[in-house]
PDB file of N, CA, C, O and CB in Angstrom:
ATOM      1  N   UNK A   1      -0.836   4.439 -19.185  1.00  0.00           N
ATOM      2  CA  UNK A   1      -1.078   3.786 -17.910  1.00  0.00           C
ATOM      3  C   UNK A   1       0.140   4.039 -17.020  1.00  0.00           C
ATOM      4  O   UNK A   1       1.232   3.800 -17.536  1.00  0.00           O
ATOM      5  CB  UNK A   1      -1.347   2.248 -18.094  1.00  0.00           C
ATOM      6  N   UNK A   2       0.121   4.439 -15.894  1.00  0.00           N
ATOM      7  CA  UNK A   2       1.025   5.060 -15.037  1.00  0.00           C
ATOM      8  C   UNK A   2       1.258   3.412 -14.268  1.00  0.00           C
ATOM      9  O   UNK A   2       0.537   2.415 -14.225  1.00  0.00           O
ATOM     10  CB  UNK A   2       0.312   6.592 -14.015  1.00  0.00           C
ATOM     11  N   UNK A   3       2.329   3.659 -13.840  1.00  0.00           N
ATOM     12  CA  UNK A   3       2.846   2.182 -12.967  1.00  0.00           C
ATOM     13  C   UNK A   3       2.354   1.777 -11.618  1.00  0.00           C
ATOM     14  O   UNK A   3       2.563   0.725 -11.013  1.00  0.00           O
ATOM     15  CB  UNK A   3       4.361   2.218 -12.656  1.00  0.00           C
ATOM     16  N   UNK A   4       1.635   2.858 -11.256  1.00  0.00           N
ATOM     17  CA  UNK A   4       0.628   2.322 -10.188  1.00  0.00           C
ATOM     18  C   UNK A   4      -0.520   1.823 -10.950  1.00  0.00           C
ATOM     19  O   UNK A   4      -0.612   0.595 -10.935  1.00  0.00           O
ATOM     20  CB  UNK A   4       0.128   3.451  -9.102  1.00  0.00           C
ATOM     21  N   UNK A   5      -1.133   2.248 -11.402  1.00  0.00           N
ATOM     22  CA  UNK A   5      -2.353   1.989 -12.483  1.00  0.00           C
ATOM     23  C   UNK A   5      -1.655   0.347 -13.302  1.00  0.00           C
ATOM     24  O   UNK A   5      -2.385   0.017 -14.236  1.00  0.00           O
ATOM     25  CB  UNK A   5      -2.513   3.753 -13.927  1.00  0.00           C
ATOM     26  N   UNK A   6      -0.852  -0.304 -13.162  1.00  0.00           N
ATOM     27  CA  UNK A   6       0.040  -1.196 -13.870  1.00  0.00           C
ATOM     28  C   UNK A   6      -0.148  -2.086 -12.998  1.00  0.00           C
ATOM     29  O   UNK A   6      -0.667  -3.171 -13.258  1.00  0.00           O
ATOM     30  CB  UNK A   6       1.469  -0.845 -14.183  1.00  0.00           C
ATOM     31  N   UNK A   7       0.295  -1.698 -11.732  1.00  0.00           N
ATOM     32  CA  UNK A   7       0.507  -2.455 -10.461  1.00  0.00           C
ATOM     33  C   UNK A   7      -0.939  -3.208  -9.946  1.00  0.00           C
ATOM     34  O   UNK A   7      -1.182  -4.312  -9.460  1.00  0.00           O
ATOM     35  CB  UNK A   7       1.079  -1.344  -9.286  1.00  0.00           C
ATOM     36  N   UNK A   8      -1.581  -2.290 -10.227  1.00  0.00           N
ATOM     37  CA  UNK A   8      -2.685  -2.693  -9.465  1.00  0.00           C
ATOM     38  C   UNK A   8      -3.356  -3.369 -10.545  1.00  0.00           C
ATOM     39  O   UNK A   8      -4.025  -4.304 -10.103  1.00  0.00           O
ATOM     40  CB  UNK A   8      -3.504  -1.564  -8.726  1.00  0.00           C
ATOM     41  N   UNK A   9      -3.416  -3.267 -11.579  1.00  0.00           N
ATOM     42  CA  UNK A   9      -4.269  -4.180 -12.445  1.00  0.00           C
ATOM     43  C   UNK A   9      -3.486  -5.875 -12.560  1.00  0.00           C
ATOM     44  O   UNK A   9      -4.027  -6.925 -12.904  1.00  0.00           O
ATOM     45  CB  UNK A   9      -4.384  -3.330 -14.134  1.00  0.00           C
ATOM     46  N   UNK A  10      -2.364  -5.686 -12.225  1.00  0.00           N
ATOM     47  CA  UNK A  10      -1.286  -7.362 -12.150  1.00  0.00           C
ATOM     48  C   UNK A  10      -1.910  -7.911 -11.058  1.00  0.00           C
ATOM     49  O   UNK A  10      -2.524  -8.975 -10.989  1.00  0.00           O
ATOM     50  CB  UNK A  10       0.706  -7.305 -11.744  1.00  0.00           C
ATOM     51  N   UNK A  11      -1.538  -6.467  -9.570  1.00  0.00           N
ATOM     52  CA  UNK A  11      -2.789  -7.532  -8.303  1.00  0.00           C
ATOM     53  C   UNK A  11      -4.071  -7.956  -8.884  1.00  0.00           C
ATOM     54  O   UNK A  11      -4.369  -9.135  -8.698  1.00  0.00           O
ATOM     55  CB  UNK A  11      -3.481  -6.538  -6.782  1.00  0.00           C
ATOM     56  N   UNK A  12      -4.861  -7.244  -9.532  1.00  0.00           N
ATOM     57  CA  UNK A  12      -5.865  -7.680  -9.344  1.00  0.00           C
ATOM     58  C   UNK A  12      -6.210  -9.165 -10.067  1.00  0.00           C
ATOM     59  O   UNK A  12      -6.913 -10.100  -9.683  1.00  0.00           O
ATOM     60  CB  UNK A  12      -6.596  -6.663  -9.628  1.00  0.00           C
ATOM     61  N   UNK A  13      -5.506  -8.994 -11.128  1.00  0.00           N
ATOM     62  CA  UNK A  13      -5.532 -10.328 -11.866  1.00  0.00           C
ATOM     63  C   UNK A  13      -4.989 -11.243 -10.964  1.00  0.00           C
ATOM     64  O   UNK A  13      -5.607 -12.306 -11.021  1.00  0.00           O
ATOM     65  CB  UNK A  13      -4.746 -10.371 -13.210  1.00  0.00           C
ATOM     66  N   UNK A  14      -4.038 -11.252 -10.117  1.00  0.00           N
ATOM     67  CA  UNK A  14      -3.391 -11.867  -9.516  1.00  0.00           C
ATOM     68  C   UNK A  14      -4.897 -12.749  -8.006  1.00  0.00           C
ATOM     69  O   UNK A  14      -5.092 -13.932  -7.727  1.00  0.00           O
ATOM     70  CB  UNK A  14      -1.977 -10.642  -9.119  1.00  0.00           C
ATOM     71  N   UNK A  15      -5.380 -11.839  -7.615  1.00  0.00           N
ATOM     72  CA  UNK A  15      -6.550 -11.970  -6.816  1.00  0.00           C
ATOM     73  C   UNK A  15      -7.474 -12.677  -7.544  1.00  0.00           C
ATOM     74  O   UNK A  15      -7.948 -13.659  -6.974  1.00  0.00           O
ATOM     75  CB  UNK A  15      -7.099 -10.735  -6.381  1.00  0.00           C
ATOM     76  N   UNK A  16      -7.980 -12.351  -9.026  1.00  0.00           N
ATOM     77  CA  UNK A  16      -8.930 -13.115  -9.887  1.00  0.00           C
ATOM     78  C   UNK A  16      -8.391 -14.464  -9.729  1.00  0.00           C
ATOM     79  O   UNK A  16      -8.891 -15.282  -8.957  1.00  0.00           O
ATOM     80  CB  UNK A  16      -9.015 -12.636 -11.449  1.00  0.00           C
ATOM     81  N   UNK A  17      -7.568 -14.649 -10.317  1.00  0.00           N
ATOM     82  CA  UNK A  17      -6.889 -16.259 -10.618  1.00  0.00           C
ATOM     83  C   UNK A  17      -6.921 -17.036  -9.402  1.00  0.00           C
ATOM     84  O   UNK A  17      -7.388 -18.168  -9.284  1.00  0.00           O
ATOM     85  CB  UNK A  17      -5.210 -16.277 -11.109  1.00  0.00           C
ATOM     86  N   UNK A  18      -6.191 -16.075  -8.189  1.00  0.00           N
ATOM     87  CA  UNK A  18      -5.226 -17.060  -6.781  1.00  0.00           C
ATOM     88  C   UNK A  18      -6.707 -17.353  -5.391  1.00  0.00           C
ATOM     89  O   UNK A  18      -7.132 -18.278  -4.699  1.00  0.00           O
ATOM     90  CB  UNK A  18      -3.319 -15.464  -5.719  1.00  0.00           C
ATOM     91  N   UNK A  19      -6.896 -16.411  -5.554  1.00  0.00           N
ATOM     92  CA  UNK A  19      -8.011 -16.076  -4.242  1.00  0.00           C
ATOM     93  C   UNK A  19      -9.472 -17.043  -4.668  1.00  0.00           C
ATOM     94  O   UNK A  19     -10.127 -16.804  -5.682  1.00  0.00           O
ATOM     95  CB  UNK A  19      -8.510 -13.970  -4.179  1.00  0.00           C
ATOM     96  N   UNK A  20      -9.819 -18.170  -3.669  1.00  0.00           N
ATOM     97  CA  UNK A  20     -10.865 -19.165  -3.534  1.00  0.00           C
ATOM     98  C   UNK A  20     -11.659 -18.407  -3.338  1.00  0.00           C
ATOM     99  O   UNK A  20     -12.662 -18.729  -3.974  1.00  0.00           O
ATOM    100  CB  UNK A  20     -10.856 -20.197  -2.642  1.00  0.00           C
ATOM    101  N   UNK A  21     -11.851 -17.258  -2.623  1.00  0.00           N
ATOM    102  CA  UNK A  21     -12.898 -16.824  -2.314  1.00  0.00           C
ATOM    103  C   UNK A  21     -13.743 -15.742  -3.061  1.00  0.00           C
ATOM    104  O   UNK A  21     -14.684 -15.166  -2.514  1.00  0.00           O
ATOM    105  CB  UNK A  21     -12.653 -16.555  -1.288  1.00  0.00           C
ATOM    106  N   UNK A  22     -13.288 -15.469  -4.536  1.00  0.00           N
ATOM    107  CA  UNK A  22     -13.420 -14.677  -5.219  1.00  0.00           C
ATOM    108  C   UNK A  22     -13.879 -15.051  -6.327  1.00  0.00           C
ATOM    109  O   UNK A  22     -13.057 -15.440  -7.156  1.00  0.00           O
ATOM    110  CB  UNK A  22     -12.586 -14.123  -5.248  1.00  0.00           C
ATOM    111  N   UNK A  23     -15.314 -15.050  -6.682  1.00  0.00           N
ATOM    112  CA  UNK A  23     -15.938 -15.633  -7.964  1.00  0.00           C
ATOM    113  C   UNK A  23     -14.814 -15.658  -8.844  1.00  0.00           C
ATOM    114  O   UNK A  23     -13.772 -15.244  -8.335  1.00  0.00           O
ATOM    115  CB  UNK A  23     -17.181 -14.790  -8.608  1.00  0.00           C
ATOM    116  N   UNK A  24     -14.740 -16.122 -10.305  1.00  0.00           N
ATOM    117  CA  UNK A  24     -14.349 -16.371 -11.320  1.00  0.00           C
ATOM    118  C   UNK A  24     -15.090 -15.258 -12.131  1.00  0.00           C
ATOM    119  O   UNK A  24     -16.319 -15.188 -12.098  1.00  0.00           O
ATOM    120  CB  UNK A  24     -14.503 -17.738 -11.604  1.00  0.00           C
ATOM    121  N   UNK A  25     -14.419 -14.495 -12.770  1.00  0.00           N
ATOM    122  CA  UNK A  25     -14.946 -13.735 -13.849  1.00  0.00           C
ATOM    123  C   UNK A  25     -14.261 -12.951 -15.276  1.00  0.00           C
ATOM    124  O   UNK A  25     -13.913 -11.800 -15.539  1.00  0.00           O
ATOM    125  CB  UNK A  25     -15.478 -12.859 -13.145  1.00  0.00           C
ATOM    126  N   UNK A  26     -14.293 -14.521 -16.155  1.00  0.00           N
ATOM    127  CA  UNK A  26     -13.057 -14.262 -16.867  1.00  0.00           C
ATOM    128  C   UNK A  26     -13.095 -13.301 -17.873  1.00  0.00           C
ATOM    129  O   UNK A  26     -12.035 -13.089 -18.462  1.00  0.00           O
ATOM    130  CB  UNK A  26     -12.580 -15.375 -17.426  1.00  0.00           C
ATOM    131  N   UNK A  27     -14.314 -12.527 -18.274  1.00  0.00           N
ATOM    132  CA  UNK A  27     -14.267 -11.548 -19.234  1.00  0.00           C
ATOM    133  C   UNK A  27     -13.347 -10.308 -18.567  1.00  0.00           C
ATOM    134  O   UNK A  27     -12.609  -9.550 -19.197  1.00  0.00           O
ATOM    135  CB  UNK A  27     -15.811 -11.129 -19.649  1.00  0.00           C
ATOM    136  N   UNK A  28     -13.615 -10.312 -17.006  1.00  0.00           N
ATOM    137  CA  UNK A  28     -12.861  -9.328 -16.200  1.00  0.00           C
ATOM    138  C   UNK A  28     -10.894  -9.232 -16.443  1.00  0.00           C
ATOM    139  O   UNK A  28     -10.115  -8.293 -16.610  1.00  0.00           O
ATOM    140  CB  UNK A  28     -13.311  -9.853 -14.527  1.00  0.00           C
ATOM    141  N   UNK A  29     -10.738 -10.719 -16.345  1.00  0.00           N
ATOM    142  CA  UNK A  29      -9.384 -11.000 -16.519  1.00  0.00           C
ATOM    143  C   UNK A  29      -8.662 -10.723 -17.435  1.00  0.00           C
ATOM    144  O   UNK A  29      -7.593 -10.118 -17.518  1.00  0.00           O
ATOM    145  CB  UNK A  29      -9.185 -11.960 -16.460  1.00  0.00           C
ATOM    146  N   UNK A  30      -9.896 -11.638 -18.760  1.00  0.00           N
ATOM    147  CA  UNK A  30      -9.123 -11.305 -19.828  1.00  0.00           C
ATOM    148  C   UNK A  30      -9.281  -9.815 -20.251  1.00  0.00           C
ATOM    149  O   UNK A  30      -8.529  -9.563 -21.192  1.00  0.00           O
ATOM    150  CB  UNK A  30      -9.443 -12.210 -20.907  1.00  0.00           C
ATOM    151  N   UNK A  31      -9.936  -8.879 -19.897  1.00  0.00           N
ATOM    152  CA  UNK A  31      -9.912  -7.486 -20.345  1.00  0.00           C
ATOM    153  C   UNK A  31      -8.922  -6.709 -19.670  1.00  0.00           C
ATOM    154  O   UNK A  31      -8.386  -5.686 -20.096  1.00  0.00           O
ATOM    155  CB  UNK A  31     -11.185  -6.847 -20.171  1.00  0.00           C
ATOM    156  N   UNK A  32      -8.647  -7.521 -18.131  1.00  0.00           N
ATOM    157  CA  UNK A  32      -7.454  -6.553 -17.142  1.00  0.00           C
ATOM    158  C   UNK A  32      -5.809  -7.938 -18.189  1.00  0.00           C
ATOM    159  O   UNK A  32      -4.642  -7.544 -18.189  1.00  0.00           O
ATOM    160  CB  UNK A  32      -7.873  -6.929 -14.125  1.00  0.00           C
ATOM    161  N   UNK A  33      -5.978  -8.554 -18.490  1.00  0.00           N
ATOM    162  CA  UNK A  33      -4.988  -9.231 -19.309  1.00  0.00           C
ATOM    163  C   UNK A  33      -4.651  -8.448 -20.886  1.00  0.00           C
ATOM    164  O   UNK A  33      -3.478  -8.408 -21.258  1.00  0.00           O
ATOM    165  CB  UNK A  33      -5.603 -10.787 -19.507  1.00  0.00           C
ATOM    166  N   UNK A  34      -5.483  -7.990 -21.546  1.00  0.00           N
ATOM    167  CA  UNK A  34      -5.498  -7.244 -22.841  1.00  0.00           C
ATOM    168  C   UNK A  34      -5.066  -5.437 -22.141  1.00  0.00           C
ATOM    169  O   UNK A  34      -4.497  -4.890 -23.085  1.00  0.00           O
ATOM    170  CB  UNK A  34      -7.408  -7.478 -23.751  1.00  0.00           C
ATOM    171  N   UNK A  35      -5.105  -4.805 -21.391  1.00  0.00           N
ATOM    172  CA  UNK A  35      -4.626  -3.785 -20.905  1.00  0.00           C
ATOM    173  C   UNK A  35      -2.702  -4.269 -20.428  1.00  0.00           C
ATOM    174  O   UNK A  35      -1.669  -3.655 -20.692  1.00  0.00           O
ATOM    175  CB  UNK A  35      -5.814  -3.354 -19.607  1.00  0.00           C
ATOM    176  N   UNK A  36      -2.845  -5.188 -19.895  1.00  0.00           N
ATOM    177  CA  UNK A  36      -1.601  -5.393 -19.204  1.00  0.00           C
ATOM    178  C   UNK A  36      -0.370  -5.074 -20.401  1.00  0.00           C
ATOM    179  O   UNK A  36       0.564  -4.278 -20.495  1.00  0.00           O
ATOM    180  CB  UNK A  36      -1.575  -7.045 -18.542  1.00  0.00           C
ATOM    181  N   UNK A  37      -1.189  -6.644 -21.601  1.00  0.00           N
ATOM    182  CA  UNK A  37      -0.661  -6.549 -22.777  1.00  0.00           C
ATOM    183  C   UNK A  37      -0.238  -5.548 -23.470  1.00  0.00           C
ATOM    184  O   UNK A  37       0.887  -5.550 -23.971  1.00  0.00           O
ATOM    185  CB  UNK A  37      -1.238  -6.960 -23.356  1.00  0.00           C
ATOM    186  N   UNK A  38      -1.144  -4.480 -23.603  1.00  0.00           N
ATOM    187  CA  UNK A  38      -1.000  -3.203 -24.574  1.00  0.00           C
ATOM    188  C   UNK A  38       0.144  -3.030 -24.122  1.00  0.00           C
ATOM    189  O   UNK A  38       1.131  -3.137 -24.851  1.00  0.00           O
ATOM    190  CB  UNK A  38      -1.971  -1.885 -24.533  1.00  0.00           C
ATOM    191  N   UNK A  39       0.238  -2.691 -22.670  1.00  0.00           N
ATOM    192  CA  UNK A  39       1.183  -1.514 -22.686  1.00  0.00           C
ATOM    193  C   UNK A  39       2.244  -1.818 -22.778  1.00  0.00           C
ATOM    194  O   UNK A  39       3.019  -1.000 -23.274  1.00  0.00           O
ATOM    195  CB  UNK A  39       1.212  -0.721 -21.751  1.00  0.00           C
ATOM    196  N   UNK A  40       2.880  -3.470 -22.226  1.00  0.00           N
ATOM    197  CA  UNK A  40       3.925  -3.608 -22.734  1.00  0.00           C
ATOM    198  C   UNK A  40       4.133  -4.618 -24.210  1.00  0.00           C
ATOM    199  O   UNK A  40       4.875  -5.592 -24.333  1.00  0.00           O
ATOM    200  CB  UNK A  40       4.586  -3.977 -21.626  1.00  0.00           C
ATOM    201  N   UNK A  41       3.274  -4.052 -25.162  1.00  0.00           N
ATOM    202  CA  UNK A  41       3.561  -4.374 -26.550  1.00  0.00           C
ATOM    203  C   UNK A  41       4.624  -3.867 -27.061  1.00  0.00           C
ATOM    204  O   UNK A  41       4.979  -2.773 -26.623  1.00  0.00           O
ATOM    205  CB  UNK A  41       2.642  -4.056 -27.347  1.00  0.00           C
ATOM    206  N   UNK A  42       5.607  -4.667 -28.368  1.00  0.00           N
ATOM    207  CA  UNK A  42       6.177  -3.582 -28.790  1.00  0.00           C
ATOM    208  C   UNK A  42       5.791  -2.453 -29.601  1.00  0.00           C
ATOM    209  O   UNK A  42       5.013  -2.446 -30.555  1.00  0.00           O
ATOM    210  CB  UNK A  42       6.944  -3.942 -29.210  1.00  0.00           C
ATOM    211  N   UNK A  43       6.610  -1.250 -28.959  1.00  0.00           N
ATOM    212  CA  UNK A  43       6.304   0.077 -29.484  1.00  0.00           C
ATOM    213  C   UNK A  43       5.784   0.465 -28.506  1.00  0.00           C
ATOM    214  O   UNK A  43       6.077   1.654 -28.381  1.00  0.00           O
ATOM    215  CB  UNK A  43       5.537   0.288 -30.644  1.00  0.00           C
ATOM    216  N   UNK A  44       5.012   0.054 -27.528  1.00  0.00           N
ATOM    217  CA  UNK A  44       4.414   0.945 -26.120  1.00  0.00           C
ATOM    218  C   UNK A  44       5.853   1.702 -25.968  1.00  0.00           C
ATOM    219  O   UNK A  44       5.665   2.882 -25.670  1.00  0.00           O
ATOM    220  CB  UNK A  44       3.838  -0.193 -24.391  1.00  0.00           C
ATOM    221  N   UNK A  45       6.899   1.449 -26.059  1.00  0.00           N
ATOM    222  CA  UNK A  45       7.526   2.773 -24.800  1.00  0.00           C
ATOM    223  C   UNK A  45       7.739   3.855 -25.222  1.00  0.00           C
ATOM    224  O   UNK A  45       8.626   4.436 -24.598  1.00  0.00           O
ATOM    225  CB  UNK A  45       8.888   2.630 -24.088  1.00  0.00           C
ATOM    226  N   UNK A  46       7.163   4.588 -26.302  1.00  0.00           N
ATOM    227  CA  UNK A  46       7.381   5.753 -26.909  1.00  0.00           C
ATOM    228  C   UNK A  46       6.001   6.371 -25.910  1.00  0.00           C
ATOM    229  O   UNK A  46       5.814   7.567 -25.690  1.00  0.00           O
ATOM    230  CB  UNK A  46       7.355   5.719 -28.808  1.00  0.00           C
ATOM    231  N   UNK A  47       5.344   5.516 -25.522  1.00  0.00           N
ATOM    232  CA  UNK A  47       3.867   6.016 -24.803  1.00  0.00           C
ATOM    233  C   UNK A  47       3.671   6.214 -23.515  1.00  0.00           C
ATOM    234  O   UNK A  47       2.817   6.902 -22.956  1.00  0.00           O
ATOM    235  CB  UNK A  47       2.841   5.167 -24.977  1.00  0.00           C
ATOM    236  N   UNK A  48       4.891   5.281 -22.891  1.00  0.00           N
ATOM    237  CA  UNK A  48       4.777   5.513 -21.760  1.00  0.00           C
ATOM    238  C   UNK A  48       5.105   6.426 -21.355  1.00  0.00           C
ATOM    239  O   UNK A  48       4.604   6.474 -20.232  1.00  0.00           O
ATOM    240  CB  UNK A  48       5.083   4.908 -21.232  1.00  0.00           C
ATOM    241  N   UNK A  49       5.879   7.602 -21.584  1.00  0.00           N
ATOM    242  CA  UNK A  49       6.704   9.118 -21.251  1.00  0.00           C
ATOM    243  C   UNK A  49       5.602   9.446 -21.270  1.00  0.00           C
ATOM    244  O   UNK A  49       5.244   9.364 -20.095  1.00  0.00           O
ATOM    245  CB  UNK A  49       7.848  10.007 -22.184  1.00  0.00           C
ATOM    246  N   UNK A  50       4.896   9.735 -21.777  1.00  0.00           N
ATOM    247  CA  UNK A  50       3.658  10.887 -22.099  1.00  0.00           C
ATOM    248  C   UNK A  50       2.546  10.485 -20.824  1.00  0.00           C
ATOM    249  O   UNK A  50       1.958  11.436 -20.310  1.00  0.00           O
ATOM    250  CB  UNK A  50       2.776  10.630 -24.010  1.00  0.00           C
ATOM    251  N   UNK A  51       2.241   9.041 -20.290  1.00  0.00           N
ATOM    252  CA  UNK A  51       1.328   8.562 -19.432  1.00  0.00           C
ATOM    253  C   UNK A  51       1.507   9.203 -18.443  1.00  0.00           C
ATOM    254  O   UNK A  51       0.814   9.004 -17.445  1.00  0.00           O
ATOM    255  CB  UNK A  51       1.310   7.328 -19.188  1.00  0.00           C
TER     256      UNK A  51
END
């Protein structure tokens, strides 16, 4: 996952959660939340060079 591709999945979660005007759709969240996770798990940074 490249750090724009990073960036924009934090906004978007960030929009899910903050923004009234934006249904609720938490399978969305928690799946853009389990991506966020991966990448900075430990051991992701041997992966990120290669992204």
């Amino acid at each position: 996952m490249t750090e724009t591709d990073y960036a924009r999945k934090v906004d978007e979660v960030d929009r899910l959660l903050n923004d009234p005007n934006v249904k609720m759709e938490p399978a969305l969240v928690w799946s853009l939340l389990a991506e966020i996770a991966q990448r900075d798990a430990p051991g992701a940074g041997a992966n990120r060079a290669t992204e």
